[in-house]
ZAVEX-969479 format. One line per field, with one value per residue (C-alpha): chain; x, y, z. Coordinates in nm, 2 decimals. Example, Ala and Ser with C-alpha at 12.3 -4.5 7.8 and 13.67 -1.06 7.14 Angstrom:
<atoms>
c <- c(A_A)
X <- c(1.23_1.37)
Y <- c(-0.45_-0.11)
Z <- c(0.78_0.71)
</atoms>
This chain:
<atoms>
c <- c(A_A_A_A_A_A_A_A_A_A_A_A_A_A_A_A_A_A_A_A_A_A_A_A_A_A_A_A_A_A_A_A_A_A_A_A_A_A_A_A_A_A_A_A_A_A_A_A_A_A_A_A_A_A_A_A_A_A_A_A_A_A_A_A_A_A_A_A_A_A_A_A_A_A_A_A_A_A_A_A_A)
X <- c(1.76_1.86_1.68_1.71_1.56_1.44_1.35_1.04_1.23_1.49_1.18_1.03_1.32_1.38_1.06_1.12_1.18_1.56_1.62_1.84_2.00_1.90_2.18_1.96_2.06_1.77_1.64_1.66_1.42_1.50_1.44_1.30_1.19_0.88_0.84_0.68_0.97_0.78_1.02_0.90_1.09_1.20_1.49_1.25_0.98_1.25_1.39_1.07_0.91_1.27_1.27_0.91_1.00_1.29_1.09_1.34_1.23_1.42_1.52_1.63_1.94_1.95_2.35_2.34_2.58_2.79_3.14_3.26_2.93_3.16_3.38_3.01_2.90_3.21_3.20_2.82_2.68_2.46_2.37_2.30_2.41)
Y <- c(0.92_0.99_1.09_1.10_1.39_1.34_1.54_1.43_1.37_1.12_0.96_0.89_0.75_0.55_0.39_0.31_-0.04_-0.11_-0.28_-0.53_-0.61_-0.92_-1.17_-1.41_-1.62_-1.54_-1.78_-2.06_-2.29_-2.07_-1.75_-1.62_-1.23_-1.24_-1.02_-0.75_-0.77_-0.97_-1.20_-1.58_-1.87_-2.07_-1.87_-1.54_-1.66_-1.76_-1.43_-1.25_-1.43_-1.37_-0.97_-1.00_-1.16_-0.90_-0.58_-0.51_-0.49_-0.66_-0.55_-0.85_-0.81_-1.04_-1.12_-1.43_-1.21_-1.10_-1.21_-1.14_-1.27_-1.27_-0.96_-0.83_-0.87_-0.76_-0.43_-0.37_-0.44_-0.70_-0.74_-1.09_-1.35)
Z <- c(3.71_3.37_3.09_2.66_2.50_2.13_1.87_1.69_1.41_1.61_1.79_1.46_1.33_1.61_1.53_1.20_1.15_1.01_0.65_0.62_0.25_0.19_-0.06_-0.27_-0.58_-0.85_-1.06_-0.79_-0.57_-0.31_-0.43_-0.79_-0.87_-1.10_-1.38_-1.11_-0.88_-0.64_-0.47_-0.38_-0.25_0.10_0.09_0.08_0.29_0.56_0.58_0.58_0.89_1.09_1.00_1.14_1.38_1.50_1.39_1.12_0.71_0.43_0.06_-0.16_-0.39_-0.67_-0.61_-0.89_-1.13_-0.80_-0.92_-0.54_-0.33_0.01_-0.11_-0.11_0.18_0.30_0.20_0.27_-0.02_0.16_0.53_0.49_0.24)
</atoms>
């Protein structure tokens, strides 16, 4: 039988949930950023339910002035677009 030895540290952070760089378009019906950073929208509301969902956590960029959205992703800037 095998067996994985963690330390604390490693077990804690296997715990933690992952975030996921979430792509949105600001200033849309689907997603808009308040004056306190609060994001709203079906967009936003979508994407939080699925990362609950799948145990991960979600940070929205606001990609609306992304000249290369898919160049963006691409290169990590975003997880999901």
């Amino acid at each position: 039988m095998a067996a994985c030895l963690l330390t604390p540290s490693a077990a804690a952070e296997s715990r933690r949930p992952r975030v996921v760089k979430v792509a949105v378009l600001n200033d849309t019906t689907f997603a808009d950023q308040d004056e306190n950073g609060v994001w709203s929208g079906m967009d936003v509301e979508f994407m939080i339910s699925v990362a609950q969902k799948a145990g991960f956590t979600v940070e929205f960029i606001d990609s609306f002035n992304d000249p290369d959205f898919l160049g963006s992703l691409d290169n990590g800037t975003y997880d999901i677009v």
